[in-house]
N, C-alpha and C positions, 0 to 999 in steps of 0.2 A: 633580597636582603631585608632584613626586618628591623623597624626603628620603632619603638614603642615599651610604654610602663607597664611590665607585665602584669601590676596590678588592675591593670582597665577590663570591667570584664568585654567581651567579645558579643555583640548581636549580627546575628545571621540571617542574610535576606534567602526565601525559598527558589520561587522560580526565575529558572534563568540562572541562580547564583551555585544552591546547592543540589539543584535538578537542574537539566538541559532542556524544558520544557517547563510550559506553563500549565498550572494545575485549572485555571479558568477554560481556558481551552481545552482543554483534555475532559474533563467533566460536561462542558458542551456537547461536546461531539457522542459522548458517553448519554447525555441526553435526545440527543437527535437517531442513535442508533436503537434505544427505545421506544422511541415513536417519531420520526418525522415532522408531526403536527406539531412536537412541541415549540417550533422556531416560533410558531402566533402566539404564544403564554410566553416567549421569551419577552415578549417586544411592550407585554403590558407590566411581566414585573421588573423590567427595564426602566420602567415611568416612575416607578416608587423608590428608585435608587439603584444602584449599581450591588450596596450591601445586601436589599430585599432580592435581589435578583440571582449571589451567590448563596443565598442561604436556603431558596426557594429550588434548586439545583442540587446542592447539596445533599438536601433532604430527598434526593429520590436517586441520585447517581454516587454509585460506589465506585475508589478507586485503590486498586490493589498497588500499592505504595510501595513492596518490595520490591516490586520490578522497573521501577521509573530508573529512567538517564541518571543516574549520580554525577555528581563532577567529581570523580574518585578520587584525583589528588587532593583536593579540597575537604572532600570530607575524611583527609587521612592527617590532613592537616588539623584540623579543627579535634579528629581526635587525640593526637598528642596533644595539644594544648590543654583539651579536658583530663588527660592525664597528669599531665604539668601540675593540674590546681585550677583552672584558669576559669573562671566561671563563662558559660557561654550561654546564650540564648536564641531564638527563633522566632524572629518578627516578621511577619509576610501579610500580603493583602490576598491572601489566597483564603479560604473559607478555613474556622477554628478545627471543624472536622477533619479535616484533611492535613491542617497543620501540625494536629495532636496524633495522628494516625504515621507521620512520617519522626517525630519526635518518637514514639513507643518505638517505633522500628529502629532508628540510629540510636535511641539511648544515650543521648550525650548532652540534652539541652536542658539548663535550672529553670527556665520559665518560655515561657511560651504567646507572643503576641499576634491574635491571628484576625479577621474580618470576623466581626460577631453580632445578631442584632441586627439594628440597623447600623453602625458604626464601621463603617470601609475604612480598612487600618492601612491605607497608605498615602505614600506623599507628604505631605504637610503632616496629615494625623497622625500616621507615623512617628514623624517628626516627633512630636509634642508628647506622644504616649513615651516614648525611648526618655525623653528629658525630665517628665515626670517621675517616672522609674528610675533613670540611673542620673541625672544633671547632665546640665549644658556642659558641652566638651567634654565629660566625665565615662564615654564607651569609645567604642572601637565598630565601626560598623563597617560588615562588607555587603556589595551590592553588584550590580553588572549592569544598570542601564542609566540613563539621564533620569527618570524618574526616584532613582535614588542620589540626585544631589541635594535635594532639599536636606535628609538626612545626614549626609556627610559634610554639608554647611554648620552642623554644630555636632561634630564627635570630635574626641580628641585626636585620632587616625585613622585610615582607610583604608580597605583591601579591596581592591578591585579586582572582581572574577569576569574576564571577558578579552573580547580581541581585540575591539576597537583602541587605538592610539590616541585616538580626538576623546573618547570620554576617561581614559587614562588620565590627560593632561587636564580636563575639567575638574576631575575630583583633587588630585592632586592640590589645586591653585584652593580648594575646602580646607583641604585636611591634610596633614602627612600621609605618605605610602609607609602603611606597615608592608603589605606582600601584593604581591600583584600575579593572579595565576593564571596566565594568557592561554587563552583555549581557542582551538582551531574556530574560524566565521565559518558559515554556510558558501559551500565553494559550488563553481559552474558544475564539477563533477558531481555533487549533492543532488543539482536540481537535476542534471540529464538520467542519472540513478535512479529520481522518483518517478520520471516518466516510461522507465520502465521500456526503453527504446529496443531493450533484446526481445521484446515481445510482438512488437512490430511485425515480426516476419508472420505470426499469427494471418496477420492483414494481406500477405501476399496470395492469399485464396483470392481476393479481389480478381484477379488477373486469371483465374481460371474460365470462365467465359472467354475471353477472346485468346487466351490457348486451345482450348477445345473445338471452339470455330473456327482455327488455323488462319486464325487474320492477325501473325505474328507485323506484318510488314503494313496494318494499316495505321497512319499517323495520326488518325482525330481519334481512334475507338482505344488506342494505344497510349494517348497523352491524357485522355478522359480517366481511361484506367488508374492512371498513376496518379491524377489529380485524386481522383476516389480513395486512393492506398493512402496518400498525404492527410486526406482528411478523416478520414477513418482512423488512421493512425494517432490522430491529434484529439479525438474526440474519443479514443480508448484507454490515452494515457490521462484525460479528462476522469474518468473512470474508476483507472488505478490508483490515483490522488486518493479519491473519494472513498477508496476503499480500502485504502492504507492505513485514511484516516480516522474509520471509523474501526477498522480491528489493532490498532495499536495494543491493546491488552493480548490479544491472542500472539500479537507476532511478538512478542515479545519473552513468551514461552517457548518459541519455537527458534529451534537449533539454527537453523540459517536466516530468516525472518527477521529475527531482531536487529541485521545488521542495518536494515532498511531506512535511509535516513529519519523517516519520521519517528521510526517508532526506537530509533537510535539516540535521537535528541538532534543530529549534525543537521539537521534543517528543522524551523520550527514550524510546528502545524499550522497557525498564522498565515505562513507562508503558502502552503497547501490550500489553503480555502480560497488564497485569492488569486492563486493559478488557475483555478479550475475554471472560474468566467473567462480570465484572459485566453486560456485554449480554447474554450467557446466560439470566443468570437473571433479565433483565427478561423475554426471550422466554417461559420455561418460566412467570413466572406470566400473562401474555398468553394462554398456553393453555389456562389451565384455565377460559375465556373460548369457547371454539372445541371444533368435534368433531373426535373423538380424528381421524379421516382426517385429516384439516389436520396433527395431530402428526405422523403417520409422512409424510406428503407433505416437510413441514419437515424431518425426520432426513434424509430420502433424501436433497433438497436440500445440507444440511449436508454430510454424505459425500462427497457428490460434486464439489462446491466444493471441500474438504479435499482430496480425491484428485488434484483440476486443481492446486489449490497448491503441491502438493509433489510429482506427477509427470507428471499427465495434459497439462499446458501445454508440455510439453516435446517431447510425441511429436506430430507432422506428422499435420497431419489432424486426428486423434483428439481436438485441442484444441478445434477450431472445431466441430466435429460436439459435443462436447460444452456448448461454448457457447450453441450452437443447442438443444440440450437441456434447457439449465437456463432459458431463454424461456420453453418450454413446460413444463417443470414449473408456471412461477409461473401460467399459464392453469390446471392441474389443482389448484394449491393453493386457487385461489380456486373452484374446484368441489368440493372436499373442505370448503371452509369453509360455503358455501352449499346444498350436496348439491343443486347444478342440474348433472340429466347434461349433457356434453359433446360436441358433435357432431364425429364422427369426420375429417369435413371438417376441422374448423378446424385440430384439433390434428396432421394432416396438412400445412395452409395454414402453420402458425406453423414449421413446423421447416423448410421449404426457405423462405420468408420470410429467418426469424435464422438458417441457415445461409447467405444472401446475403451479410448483414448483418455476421457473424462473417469474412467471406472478406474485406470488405471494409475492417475491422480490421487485417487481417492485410497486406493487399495497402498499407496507408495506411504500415505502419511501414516494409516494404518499400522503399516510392518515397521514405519519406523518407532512408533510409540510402544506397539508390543517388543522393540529391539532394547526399545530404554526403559521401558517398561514405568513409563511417568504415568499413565490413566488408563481408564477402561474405554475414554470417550473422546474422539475428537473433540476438543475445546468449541463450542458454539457450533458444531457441525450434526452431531445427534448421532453419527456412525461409532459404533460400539469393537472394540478388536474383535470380538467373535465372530463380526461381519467378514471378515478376513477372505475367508473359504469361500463365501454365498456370491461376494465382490469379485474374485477370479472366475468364477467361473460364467457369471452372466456379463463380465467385461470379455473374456473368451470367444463368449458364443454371440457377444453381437461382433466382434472381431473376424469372424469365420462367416458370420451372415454378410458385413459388406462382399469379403470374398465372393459368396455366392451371387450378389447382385450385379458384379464385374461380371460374373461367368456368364448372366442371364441377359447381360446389356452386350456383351461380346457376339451373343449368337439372335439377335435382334433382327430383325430386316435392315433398322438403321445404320449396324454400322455397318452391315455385310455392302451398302451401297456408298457410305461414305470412303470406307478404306478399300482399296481393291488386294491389298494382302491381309485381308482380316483373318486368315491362320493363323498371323502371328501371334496375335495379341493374345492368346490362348497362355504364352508363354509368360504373360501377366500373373495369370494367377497362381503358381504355384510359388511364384518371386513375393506375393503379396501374403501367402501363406505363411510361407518362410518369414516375413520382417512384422507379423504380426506375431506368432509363438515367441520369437526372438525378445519381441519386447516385453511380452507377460513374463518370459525366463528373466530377462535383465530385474524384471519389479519383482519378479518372488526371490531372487539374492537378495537384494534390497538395495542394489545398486543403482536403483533410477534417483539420479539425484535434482534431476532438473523436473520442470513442467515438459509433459512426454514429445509436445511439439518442437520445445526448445531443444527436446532431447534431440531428436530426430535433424535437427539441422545440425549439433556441435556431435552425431554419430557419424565417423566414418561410412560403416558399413551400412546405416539409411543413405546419406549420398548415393553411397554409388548403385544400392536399391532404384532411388529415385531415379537416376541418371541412365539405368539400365530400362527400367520402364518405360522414360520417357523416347529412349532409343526406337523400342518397340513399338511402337506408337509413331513416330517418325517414317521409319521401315515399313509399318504396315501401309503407310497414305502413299509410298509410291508404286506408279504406275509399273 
């Protein structure tokens, strides 16, 4: 219900009120995904002010404004009002560039108050600049956090954009409620979403060593394992944060992606930065659980992920080939955790395998941007649609190579003495052939809508693939 002189005009706070995200943050991150190093130049133009330190950001990170979190009812509010007559404006401590940049896009603000200079236009200074401008009690200001009570301490009413009940009734005891437009908090389901826990099964390669060593029934190699899977798991979703964090502009473009809480608004990045130490340090005491191999196997991992995040996913090729890599790490982690050697075979089989797997990732985004026909170029990835054809067919042919390396580990010395029915397993490969074509058929429809691994678990017919395989294999070890 709205109480208020329609004559007052309207000032509007940005982040958090009229976006579901902070533009400070977001432009960090935007700077860290630029170069890494720059977190040590954050910290000294941090020393010169908080203003010095947006302006010094600003000037080197761009942000494509039409795609940020809107709080859409809000700003459909605000523009009937501009319709009405109603004069509105845009006061934020968010950097003047950025301010005027989201002002050109909505179209709806007479003036524009932003961090400029050395002068950090919030809180108090806020404050003072709005009363200079319009008078004491003489605006209407909406805002969304405790930081904006100073300013609702002298409007003439408030509009309160946000969930919380406690800063509802503070601003309240300021100012009158003109409207109050309650927007979902960051819920349990936000945060379990960003760790991205459907991925996890990823991790369940961990456990491939001591299936393959048929030491299903041993208790310490088998409780190590899973200890490994838990930590891996924690220390991937560590990962996924970071890398969520850092392509908010791409996911954002992107058809399914955008739902993703960060780059959503429904959790705020804030939040992501400071989960990623707290998973940290579940993993590190998870270790001291595990032998030290398993720790540096994990570092490596960490590194390497870290290095894909902010430069390796960028460069053609090098991306997928390292995808395929971090597969078979998680097979060596779960041999470092267990100290059952690993057969040279496998971890040969596992990397043109998920280098298939990883092509056909890549080949799925592809067909879908040639389907909508939005660019010539994966956003920040360098793969051009034309790649299309060149991507199927070397995703194919390492597809059909692991096959061959099944065929040439099958007829081995090793297992003819491990399995005493090693006839069987013959019937491996033609089952492996089959759910390889199957899946490049499934991505040349354009059907693959998941990551191919995730595919492979929510596909029927991979199940029961896997289930039959693993039958064979069963059948072949007995006597």
């Amino acid at each position: 219900m709205s109480n208020r002189d329609p004559g007052l005009p309207l000032i509007v706070d940005l982040d958090g009120t009229l976006i579901k995200t902070d533009l400070l943050i977001e432009s960090f991150l935007g700077l860290l995904k630029l170069n890494p190093f720059y977190v040590i130049a954050v910290f000294f133009w941090l020393i010169k002010g908080k203003a010095n330190l947006k302006q010094e950001i600003a000037a080197r990170v761009d942000i494509d404004v039409s795609i940020l979190p809107y709080n859409t009812e809000f700003v459909d509010y605000l523009k009937a009002q501009k319709k009405a007559g109603r004069q509105i404006a845009l006061a934020t401590a968010s950097h003047k560039k950025y301010a005027e940049q989201v002002g050109d896009f909505l179209g709806i603000f007479d003036q524009i108050f932003a961090t400029e200079g050395d002068i950090n236009n919030a809180d108090s200074i806020k404050s003072d600049v709005l009363c200079n401008a319009f008078g004491n009690k003489k605006f209407v200001y909406a805002g969304n956090s405790s930081a904006d009570l100073s300013v609702w301490q002298r409007s003439a009413f408030c509009i309160v954009v946000g969930w919380s009940n406690s800063l509802l009734s503070k601003a309240e005891k300021l100012a009158p409620l003109e409207k109050h437009f309650a927007v979902k908090g960051p819920s349990f389901g936000n945060y379990i979403k960003s760790f991205r826990i459907h991925q996890w099964v990823k991790n369940s390669l961990i456990l491939v060593p001591v299936t393959a060593a048929h030491e299903f029934f041993n208790v310490e190699l088998l409780s190590n394992s899973l200890i490994a899977f838990l930590a891996f798991s924690l220390c991937a979703s560590s990962v996924y944060l970071l890398n969520d964090l850092l392509d908010l502009d791409s996911d954002r473009r992107h058809k399914t992606k955008k739902y993703r809480p960060f780059a959503a608004g429904t959790l705020p990045a804030l939040h992501g930065i400071l989960l990623i130490p707290v998973l940290l340090i579940l993993v590190l005491t998870l270790l001291l659980f595990l032998p030290l191999q398993f720790a540096f196997v994990l570092v490596v991992y960490y590194v390497a992920t870290t290095a894909y995040s902010f430069v390796l996913k960028r460069k053609i090729m090098l991306d997928v080939i390292v995808l395929s890599g971090l597969y078979t790490v998680r097979i060596v982690a779960g041999s470092a955790a267990t100290g059952i050697l690993l057969s040279q075979w496998l971890l040969v089989f596992s990397m043109f395998i998920f280098l298939s797997l990883a092509l056909v990732k890549r080949y799925t985004e592809l067909m879908d941007m040639r389907g909508r026909g939005e660019s010539l170029q994966i956003r920040g990835r360098g793969y051009e649609v034309d790649d299309i054809e060149l991507l199927a067919s070397l995703g194919a042919a390492s597809g059909y190579i692991s096959v061959l390396i099944m065929a040439l580990y099958i007829n081995s010395d090793f297992v003819q003495q491990m399995y005493p029915n090693s006839i069987l397993l013959w019937g491996v490969c033609p089952l492996m052939l089959y759910w390889v074509s199957r899946v490049w058929i499934i991505a040349h429809r354009g059907e693959m809508h998941d990551d191919p691994i995730v595919f492979a678990i929510k596909d029927s017919v991979s199940r029961y693939t896997v289930a039959i395989i693993g039958a064979i294999f069963v059948c072949a070890g007995f006597e």
